[in-house]
C-alpha positions, 0 to 999 in steps of 0.5 A, a space after each residue: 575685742 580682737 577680730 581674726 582673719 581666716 587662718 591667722 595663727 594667734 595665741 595668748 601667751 602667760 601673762 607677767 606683772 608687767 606684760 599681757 603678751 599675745 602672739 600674732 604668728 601670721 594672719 590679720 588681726 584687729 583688736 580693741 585693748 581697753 586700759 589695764 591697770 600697769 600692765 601693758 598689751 604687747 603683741 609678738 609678732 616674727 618681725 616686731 613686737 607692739 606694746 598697746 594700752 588703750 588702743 585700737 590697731 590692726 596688723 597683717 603679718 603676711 605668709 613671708 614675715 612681711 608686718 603692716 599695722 595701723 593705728 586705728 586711736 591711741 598709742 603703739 610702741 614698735 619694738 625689735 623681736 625678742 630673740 
């Protein structure tokens, strides 16, 4: 389940074997990611990248690249951007 704010700019990427890759360009977003099996949920973002499995989180990347996240239940990884 994923909610978006107005004007959020979010897109799903091509999935791997391992990764069910979205990007969160700007914007607010809640989602709800149920188990995959071995596969993990990352979230790209300008600022980190966020790997989820079986969790509930909320992130605000602002107008100026600025990330705030939350978990709601469950795990999140935060990791450095892919560059």
């Amino acid at each position: 389940m994923f909610r978006l704010g107005e004007n959020t700019a979010f897109a799903l990427e091509a999935p791997t074997s391992q990764w069910i890759p979205f990007r969160l360009y700007v914007g607010r977003m809640l989602a709800k990611f149920a188990p995959s099996s071995g596969r993990t949920y990352r979230v790209n973002t300008p600022v980190a990248v966020a790997s989820v499995r079986g969790t509930e989180l909320a992130l605000d990347v602002s107008d100026a690249g600025e990330l705030q996240g939350g978990v709601v239940e469950g795990h999140v990884e935060f990791d450095a951007p892919e560059t």
